[in-house]
ROBABA-765842 format. One record per residue (C-alpha): residue number from 1; residue in one letter; y, z, x. Coordinates in nm, 2 decimals, decimal comma. Each point is the difference from the previous one (the first is absolute). Example, Ala and Ser with C-alpha at 12.3 -4.5 7.8 and 13.67 -1.06 7.14 Angstrom:
# residues 2
- 1|A|-0,45|0,78|1,23
- 2|S|0,34|-0,07|0,14
This chain:
# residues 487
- 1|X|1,45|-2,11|0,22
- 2|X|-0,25|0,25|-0,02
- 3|X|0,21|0,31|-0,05
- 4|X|0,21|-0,22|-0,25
- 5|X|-0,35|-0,05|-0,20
- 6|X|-0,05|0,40|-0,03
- 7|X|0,30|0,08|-0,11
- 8|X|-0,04|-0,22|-0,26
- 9|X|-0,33|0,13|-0,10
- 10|X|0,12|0,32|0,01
- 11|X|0,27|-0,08|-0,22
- 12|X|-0,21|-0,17|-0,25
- 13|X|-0,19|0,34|0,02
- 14|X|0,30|0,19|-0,09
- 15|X|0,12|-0,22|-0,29
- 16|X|-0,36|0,04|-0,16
- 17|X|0,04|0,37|-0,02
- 18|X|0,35|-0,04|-0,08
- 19|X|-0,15|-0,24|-0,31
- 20|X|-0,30|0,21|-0,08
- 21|X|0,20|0,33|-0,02
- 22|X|0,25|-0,20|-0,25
- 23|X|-0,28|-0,13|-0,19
- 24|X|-0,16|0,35|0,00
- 25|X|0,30|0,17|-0,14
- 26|X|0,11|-0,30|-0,28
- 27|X|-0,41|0,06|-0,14
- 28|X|0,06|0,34|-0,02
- 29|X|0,36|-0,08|-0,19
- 30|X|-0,20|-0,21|-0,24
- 31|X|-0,26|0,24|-0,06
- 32|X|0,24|0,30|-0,06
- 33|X|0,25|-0,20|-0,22
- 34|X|-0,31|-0,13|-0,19
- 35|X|-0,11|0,36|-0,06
- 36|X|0,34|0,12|-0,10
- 37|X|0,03|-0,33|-0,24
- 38|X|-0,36|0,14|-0,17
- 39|X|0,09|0,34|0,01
- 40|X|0,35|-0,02|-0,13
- 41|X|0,10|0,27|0,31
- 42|X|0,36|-0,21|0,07
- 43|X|0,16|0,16|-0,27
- 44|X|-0,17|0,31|-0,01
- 45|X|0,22|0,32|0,09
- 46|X|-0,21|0,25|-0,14
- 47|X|-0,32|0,03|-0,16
- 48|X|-0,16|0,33|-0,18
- 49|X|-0,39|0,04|-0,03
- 50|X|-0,21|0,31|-0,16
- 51|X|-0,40|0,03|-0,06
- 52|X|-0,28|0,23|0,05
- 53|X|-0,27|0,03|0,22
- 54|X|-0,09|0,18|0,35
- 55|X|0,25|0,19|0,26
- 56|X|-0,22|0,05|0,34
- 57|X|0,18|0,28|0,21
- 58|X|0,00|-0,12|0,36
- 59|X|-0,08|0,22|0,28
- 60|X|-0,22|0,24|-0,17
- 61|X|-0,34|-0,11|0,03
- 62|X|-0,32|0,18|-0,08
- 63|X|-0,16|-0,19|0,29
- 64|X|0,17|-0,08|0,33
- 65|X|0,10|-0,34|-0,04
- 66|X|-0,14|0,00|-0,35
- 67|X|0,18|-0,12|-0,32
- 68|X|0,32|0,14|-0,14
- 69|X|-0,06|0,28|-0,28
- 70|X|0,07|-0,17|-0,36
- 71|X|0,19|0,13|-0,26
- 72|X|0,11|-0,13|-0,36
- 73|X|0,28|-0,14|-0,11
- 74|X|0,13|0,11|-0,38
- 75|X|0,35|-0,24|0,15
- 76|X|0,12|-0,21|0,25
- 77|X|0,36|-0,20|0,01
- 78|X|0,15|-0,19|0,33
- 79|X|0,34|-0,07|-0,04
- 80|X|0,09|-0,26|0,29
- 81|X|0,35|-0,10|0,06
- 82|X|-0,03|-0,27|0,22
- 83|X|0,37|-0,08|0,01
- 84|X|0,06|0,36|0,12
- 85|X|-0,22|0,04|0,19
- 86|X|-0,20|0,26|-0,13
- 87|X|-0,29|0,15|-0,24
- 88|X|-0,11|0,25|-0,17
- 89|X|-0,34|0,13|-0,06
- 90|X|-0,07|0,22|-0,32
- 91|X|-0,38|0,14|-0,09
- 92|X|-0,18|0,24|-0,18
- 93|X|-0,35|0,12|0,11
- 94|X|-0,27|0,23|-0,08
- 95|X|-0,26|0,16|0,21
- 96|X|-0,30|-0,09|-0,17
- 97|X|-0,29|-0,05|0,25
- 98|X|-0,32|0,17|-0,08
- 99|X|-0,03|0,14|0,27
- 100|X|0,32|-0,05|0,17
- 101|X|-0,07|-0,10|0,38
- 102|X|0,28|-0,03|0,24
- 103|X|0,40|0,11|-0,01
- 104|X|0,29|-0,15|-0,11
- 105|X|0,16|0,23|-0,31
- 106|X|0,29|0,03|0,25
- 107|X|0,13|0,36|0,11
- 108|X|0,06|0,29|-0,32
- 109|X|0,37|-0,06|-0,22
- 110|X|0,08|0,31|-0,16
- 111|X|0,17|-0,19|-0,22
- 112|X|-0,25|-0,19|-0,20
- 113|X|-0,26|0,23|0,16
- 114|X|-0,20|-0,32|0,12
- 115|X|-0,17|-0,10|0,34
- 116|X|-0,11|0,25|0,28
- 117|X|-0,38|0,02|-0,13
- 118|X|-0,30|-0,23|-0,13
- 119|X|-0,04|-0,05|-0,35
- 120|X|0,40|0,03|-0,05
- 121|X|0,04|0,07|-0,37
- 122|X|0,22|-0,28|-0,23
- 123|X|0,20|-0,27|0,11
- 124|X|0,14|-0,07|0,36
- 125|X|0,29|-0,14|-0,03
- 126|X|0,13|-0,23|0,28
- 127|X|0,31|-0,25|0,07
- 128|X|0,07|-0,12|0,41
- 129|X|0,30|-0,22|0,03
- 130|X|-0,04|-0,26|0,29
- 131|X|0,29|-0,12|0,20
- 132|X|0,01|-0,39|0,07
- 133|X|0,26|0,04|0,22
- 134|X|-0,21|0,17|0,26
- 135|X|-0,27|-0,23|0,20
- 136|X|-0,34|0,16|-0,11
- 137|X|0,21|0,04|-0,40
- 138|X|0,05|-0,40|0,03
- 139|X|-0,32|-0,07|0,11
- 140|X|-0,20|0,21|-0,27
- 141|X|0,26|-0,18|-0,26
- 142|X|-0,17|-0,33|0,16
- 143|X|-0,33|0,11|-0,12
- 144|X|0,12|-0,05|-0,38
- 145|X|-0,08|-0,37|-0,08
- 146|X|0,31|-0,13|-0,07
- 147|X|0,16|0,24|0,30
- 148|X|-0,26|-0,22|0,23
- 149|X|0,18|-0,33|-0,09
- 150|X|0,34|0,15|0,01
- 151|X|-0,12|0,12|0,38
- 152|X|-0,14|-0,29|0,05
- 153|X|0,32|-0,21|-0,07
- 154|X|0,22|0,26|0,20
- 155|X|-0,22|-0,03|0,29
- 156|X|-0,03|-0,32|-0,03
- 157|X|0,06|-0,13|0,36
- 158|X|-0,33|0,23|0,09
- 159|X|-0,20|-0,14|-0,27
- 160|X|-0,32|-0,22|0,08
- 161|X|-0,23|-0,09|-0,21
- 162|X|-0,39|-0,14|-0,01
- 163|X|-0,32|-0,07|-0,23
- 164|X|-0,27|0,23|-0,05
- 165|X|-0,28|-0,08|-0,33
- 166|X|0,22|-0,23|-0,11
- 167|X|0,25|0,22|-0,05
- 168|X|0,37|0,05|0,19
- 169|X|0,10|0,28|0,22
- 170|X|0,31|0,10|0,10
- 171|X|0,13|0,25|0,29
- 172|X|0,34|0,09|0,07
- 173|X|0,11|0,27|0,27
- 174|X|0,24|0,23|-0,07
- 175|X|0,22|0,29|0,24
- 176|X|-0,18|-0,18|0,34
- 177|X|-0,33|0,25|-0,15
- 178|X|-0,12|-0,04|-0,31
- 179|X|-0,19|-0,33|-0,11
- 180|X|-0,05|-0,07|-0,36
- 181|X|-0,28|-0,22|-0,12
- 182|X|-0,04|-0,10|-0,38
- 183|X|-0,23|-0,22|-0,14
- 184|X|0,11|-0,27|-0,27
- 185|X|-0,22|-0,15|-0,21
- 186|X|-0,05|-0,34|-0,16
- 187|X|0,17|0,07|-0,30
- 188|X|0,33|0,13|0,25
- 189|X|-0,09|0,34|-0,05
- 190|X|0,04|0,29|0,23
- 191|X|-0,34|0,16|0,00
- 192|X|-0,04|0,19|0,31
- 193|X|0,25|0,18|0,24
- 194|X|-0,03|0,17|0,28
- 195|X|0,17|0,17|0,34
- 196|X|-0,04|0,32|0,26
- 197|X|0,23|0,26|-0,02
- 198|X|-0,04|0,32|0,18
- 199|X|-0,15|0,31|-0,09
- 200|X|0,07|0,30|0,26
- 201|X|-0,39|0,11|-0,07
- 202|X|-0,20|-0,36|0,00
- 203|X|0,26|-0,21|0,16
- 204|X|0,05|-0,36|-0,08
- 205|X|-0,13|0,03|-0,36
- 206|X|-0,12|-0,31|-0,20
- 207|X|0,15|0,04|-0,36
- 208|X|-0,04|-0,29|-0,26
- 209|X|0,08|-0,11|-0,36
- 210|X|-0,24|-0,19|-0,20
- 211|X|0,09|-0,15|-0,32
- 212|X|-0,18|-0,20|-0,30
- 213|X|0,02|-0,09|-0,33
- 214|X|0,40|-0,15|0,01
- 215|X|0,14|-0,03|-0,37
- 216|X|0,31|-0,17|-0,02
- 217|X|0,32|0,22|-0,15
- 218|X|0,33|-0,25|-0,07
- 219|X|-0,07|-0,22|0,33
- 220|X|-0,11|0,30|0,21
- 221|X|-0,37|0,01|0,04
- 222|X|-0,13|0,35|0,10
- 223|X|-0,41|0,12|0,08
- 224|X|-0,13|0,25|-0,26
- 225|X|-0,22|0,15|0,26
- 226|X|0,13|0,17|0,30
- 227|X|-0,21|0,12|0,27
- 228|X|0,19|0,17|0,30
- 229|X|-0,19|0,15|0,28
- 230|X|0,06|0,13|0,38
- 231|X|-0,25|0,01|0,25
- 232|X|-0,23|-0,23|-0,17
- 233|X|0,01|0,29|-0,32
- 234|X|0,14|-0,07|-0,28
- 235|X|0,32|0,25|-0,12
- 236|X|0,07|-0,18|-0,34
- 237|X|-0,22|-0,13|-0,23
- 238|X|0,26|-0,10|-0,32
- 239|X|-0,04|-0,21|-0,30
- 240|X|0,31|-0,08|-0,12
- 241|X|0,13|0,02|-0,37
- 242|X|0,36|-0,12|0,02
- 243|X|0,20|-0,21|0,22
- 244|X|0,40|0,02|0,03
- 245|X|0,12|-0,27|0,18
- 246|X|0,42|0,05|0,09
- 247|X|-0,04|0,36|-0,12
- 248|X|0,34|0,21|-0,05
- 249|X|-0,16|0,33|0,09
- 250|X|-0,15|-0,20|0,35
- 251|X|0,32|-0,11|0,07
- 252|X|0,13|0,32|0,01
- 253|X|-0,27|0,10|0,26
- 254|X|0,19|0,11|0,32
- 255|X|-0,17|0,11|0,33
- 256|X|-0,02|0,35|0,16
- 257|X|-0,03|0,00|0,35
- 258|X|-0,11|0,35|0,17
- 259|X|0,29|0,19|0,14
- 260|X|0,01|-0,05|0,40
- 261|X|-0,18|0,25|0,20
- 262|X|-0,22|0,10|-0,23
- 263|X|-0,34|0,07|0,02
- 264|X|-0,18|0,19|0,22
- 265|X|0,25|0,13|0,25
- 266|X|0,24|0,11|-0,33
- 267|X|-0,31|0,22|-0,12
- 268|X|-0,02|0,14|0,34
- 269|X|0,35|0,05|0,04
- 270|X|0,02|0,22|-0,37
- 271|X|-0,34|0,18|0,03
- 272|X|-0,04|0,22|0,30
- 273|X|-0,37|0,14|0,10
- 274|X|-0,11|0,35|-0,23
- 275|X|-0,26|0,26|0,13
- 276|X|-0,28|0,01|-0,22
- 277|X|-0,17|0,22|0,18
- 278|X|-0,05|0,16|0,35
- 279|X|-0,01|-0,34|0,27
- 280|X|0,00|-0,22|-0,32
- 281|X|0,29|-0,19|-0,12
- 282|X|0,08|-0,27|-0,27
- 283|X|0,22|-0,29|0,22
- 284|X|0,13|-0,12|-0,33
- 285|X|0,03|0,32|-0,28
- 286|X|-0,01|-0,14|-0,33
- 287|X|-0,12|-0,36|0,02
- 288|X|-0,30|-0,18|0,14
- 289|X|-0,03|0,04|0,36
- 290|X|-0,18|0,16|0,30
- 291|X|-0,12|0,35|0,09
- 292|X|0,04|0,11|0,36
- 293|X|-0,22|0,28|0,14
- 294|X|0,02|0,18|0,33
- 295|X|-0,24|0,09|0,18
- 296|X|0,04|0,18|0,38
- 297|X|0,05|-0,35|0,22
- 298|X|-0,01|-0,28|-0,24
- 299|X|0,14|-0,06|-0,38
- 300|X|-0,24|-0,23|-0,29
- 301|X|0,22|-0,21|-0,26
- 302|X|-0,20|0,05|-0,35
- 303|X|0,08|-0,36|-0,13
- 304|X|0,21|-0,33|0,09
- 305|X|0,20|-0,14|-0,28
- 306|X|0,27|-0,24|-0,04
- 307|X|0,07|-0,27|0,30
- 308|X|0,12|-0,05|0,32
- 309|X|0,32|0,20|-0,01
- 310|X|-0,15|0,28|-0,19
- 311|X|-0,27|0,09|0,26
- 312|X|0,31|-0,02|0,29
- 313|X|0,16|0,24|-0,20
- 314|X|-0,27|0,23|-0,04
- 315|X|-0,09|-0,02|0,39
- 316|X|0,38|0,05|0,09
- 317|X|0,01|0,32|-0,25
- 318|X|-0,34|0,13|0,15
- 319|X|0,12|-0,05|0,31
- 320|X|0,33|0,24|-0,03
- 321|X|-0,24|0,25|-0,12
- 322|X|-0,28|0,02|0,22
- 323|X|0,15|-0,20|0,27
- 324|X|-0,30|0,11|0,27
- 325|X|-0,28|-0,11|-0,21
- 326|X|-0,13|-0,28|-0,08
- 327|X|-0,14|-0,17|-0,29
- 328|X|-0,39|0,03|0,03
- 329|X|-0,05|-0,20|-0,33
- 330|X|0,12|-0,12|-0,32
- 331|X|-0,26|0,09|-0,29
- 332|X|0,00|-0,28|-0,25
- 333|X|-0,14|0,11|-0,37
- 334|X|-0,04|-0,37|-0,15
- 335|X|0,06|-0,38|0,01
- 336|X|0,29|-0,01|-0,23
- 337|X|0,34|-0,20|0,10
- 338|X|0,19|0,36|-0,07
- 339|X|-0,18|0,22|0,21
- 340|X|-0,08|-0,23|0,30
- 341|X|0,24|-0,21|-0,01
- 342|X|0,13|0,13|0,35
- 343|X|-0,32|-0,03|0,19
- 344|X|0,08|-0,26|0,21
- 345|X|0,29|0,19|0,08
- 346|X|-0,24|0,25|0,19
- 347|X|-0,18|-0,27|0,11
- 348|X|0,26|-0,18|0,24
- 349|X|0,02|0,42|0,09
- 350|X|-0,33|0,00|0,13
- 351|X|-0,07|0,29|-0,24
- 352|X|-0,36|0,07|-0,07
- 353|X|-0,08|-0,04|-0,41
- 354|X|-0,27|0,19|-0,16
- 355|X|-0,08|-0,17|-0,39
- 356|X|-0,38|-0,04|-0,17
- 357|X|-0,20|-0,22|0,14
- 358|X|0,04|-0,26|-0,33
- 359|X|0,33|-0,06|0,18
- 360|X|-0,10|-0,12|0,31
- 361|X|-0,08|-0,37|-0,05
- 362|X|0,35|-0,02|-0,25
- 363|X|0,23|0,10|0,23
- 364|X|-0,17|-0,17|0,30
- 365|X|-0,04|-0,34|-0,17
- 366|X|0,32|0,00|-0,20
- 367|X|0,20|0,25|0,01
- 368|X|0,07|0,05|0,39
- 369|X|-0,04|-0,37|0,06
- 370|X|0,17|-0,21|-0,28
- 371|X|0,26|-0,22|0,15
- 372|X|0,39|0,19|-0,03
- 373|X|0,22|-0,33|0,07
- 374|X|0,24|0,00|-0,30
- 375|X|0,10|0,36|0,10
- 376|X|-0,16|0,11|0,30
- 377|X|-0,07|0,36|0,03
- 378|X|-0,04|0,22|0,33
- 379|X|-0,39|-0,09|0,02
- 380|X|0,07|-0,35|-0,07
- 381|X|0,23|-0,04|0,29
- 382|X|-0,12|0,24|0,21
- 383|X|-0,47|-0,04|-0,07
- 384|X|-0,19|0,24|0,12
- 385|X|-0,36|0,12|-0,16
- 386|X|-0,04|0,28|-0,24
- 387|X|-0,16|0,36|0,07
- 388|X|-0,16|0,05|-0,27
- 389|X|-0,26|0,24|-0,05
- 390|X|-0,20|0,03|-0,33
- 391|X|-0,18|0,27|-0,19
- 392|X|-0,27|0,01|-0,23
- 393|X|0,03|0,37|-0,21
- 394|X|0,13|0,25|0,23
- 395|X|0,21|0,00|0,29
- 396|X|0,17|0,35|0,17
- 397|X|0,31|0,00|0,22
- 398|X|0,05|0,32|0,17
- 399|X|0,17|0,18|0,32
- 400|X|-0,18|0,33|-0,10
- 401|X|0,32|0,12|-0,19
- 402|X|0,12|-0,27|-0,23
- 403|X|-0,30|-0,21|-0,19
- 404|X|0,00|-0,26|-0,22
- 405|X|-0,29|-0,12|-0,19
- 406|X|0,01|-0,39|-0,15
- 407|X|-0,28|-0,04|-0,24
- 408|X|-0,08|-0,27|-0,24
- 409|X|0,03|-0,04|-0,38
- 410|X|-0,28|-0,20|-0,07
- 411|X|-0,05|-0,19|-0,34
- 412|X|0,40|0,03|-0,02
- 413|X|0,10|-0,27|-0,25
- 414|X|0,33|0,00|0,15
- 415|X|-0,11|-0,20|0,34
- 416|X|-0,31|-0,04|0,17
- 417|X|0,00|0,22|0,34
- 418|X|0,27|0,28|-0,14
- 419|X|0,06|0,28|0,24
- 420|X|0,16|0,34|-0,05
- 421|X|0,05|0,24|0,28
- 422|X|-0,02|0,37|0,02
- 423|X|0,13|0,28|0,19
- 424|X|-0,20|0,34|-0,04
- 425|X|0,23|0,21|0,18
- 426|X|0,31|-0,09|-0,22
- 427|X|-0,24|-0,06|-0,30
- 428|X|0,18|-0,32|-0,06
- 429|X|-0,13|-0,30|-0,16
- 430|X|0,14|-0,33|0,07
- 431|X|-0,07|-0,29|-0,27
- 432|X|0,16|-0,33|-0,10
- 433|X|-0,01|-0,16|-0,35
- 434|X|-0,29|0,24|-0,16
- 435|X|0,28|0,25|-0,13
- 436|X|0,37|-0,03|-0,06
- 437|X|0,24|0,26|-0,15
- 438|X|0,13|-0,09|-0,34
- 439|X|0,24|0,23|-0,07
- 440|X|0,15|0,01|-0,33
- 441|X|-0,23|-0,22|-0,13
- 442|X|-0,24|0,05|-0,30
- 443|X|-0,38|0,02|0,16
- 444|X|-0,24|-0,29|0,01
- 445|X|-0,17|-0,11|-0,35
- 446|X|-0,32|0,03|0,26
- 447|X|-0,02|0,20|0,37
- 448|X|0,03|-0,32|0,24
- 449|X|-0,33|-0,07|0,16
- 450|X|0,17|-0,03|0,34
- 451|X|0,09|0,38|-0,04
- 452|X|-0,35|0,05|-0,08
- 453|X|-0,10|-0,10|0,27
- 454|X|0,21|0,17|0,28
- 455|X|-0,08|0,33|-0,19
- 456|X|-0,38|-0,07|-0,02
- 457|X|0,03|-0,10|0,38
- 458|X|0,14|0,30|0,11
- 459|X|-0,28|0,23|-0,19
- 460|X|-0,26|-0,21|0,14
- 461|X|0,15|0,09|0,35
- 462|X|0,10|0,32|-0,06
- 463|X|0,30|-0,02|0,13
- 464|X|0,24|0,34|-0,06
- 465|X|0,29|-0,18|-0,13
- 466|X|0,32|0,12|-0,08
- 467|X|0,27|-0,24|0,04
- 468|X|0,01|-0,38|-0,04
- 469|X|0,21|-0,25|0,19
- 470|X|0,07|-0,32|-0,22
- 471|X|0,03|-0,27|0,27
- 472|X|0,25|-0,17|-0,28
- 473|X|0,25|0,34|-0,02
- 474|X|-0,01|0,36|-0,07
- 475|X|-0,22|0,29|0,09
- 476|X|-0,23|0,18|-0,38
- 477|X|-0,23|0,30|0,02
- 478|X|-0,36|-0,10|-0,03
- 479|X|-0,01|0,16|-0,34
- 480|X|0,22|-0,26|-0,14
- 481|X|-0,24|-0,25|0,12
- 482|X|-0,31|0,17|-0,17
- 483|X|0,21|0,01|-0,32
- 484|X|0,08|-0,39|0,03
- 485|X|-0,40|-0,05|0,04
- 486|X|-0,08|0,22|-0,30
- 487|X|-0,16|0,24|0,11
C-alpha cells in the first residue's frame, strides 16, 4: 500500500512538469504570435532599412577593454532576406575623430587607397554579406527584430517565456548552443535581443540589439533607432530614414559562406617564412603576422595574432626551423583582437608573454579567463595560468650576440601600452599600426600623428635605424618613414 502511494505521488510529480512545461511553451506561443500579429513579421520576406549615425569598430580599443573606436556614417543600408536566408550589409564611413584614438580603418586597399593608417583620408567604403545558413549567420540574423520572432517561432519547442517590469521575455535555444533572449514590450514590440556567440579573442561574447521609436510602414512596424553593441559597447548607433518592407533588392540577398579550409592554415600553407635579416625572419611575408628571432639556445616570437589555429601553425613552422630551441617568449605589442588574438594559444603552451604593464589586469581578468564553451579553444579545454611578464619602458633580451630591445611608445593615440622592439645589431625596427606602406597612393592631406610619433620615438631614443618591420606586411627604409612624418 505504501509503495502503491509513492508511485502515485511520483506520478502526480511527473504530470505537473509534463503540464507546466506545456503551459510554459503555449505562453511563449502566445506571446510570439502576439508580437508577430503587432509587428506584421508573418508576411514579411524581406525588409530593407538605411540611416545615419555611428559605426564602432570592434576589437580596436584605445584602452584594454575600453570602448570601441567611433566613426561616422555618410550611409548605411541592411538588406535582409529572411526567406533566403541571408543579409547584406552596405556602409559608408569617415574617419573623423579629433583626435583619432584606437584602430579599426581595416588593413591598406590599393585600390581605393583607403585603411592601413589613422586619419584615413575620404570615405571607407564597406559591404559584409552574412550567411543564414550557417549557425552563428542564423543567429546574428535573429538579432534583427523581426528575425527574433521568426527564430523564435522556428525554435519554438525551446521557447520559454516569463515577466520582468511588466514586460514579456522570451528565450529560445537554437544548434544545442546558442540561447536567444528578446524582450517584448507592452505594445508587442520586440525591443531588446540578445545571445553569446563566440569570439576566438574574448570568448563567449554578449552582442545585443536595441531598438526604439517603431513607426508603422503598410502593417510592418519597424524602430527608427537602432543600437547594436558587443561586449556591452555599442557597434551601431543608426537613425533610420527609410524603411522597405518586402524589398526586391533584399530578396535578392544570397549568402556567402567562406570557402572550406580557409583561414589561418591556408595563409600558412601560401606564404612561406622570408629572412629579413641575419637570425630574423617574417613567419608570414606580406600580411600581418609574427617575427621570429634567433638567438644561440632559444627563439622570441615578436607578436601573436589571429586564433587558435594560427598560433599552432606558427609553433609547427618554428619548430621545422629551429627544431632544438625553444620558444623563450612571445613579445606582444598591444591589446588589439588582430595582434593578440592568438595568446591564449601560447598560453595553453606554457610560453612566457612579455606586454606593458597596462595589460596585465586585461588579459588576466578577461582575456585569459572569459568562459570558451560555444567553441572551446586549447586553453579552454585544457586551463592552465598565464606567464606573463610585464614591462614598464624598457625591456632587453639578449644572449650576448643577438639583442632585442622592446621599448614603449608612450602618449600613442593608437593604444594605451604600445610597444615596438628593436634590434641594434640588424638596425631593425619592428612596429605595428604607427606606419603602413601605401604604395601607389597619393600622400596624406596631413602626416598621420601615429607616424609622428614612431619617428619622434625613435629620435628621442636614439636609436640608429635603418629598416622597419611592419608587423601588418612588408619591410620600408627608415627614410620612407621620416618622409611619411614630414620631416
Amino acid at each position: 500500500m505504501k509503495k502503491t502511494f509513492v508511485i502515485a505521488i511520483a506520478a502526480t510529480i511527473l504530470l505537473s512538469f509534463h503540464v507546466a512545461a506545456q503551459n510554459a511553451g503555449s505562453e511563449a506561443k502566445t506571446t510570439i504570435d502576439a508580437a508577430m500579429a503587432a509587428m506584421g513579421t508573418a508576411g514579411l520576406q524581406s525588409i530593407q532599412y538605411s540611416g545615419t549615425g555611428s559605426f564602432y569598430a570592434t576589437g580596436q580599443a584605445y584602452e584594454p577593454g575600453g570602448p570601441w573606436p567611433r566613426y561616422t556614417l555618410k550611409k548605411y543600408t541592411m538588406l535582409v532576406n529572411y526567406a533566403g536566408p541571408a543579409m547584406r550589409q552596405e556602409l559608408v564611413r569617415i574617419d573623423d575623430e579629433k583626435p583619432p584614438r584606437g584602430g579599426g580603418v581595416g588593413g591598406y586597399n590599393p585600390t581605393t587607397f583607403q585603411g592601413g593608417i589613422r586619419p584615413a583620408p575620404g570615405d571607407m567604403v564597406e559591404n559584409q554579406t552574412t550567411d543564414g545558413h550557417a549557425d552563428v549567420g542564423a543567429v546574428r540574423m535573429w538579432l534583427t527584430p523581426h528575425g527574433f520572432l521568426k527564430g523564435a517561432a522556428a525554435n519554438a519547442a525551446t521557447a520559454k517565456t516569463s515577466t520582468t517590469h511588466g514586460k514579456k521575455v522570451v528565450t529560445f535555444t537554437a544548434f544545442g548552443k546558442y540561447s536567444v533572449k528578446g524582450i517584448v514590450d507592452a505594445q508587442n514590440l520586440v525591443e531588446h535581443v540578445e545571445t553569446l556567440v563566440d569570439v576566438p579573442y574574448t570568448g563567449d561574447t554578449l552582442i545585443e540589439g536595441v531598438y526604439s521609436d517603431y513607426r508603422d510602414f503598410g502593417g510592418v512596424k519597424f524602430p527608427m533607432h537602432i543600437v547594436m553593441k558587443e561586449g556591452g559597447y555599442p557597434t551601431l548607433d543608426l537613425t533610420v530614414a527609410d524603411v522597405q518592407p518586402n524589398s526586391p533588392a533584399a530578396l535578392d540577398v544570397r549568402g556567402a559562406s567562406p570557402a572550406q579550409g580557409a583561414g589561418a592554415g591556408a595563409v600558412r600553407a601560401e606564404r612561406q617564412p622570408e629572412k629579413i635579416a641575419e637570425g630574423v625572419w617574417a613567419l608570414t611575408p606580406g600580411v600581418e603576422g609574427s617575427i621570429l628571432v634567433e638567438f644561440k639556445d632559444y627563439v622570441v616570437i615578436i607578436e601573436g595574432p589571429g586564433n587558435d589555429a594560427y598560433t599552432m601553425a606558427t609553433l609547427a613552422e618554428v619548430k621545422k626551423m629551429d627544431p632544438d630551441k625553444p620558444i623563450k617568449y612571445v613579445v606582444n605589442t598591444h591589446h588589439h583582437a588582430d595582434h593578440a588574438g592568438g595568446l591564449r594559444a601560447y598560453v595553453a603552451e606554457g610560453i612566457p608573454i612579455i606586454t606593458h604593464e597596462s595589460h596585465r589586469k586585461y588579459y588576466e581578468e578577461a582575456i585569459f579567463k572569459n568562459p570558451h564553451t560555444i567553441n572551446p579553444d586549447r586553453l579552454a579545454r585544457a586551463p592552465r595560468a598565464p606567464l606573463l611578464e610585464t614591462m614598464k619602458d624598457k625591456r632587453v633580451l639578449t644572449d650576448g650576440d643577438m639583442t632585442v630591445e622592446v621599448y614603449l611608445m608612450p602618449n600613442h593615440l593608437h593604444a594605451v601600452g604600445l610597444l615596438m622592439a628593436y634590434l641594434p645589431k640588424q638596425k631593425l625596427l619592428i612596429q605595428a599600426d604607427s606606419y603602413i606602406p601605401r604604395p601607389g597612393a597619393p600622400p596624406l592631406p596631413a602626416p598621420s600623428p601615429y607616424t609622428i610619433n614612431l619617428v619622434d620615438d625613435v629620435t628621442r631614443l636614439k636609436l640608429d635605424v635603418a629598416r622597419v618591420v611592419h608587423i601588418h606586411g612588408g619591410v620600408s627604409p627608415y627614410s620612407e618613414l621620416v618622409a611619411a612624418a614630414g620631416r
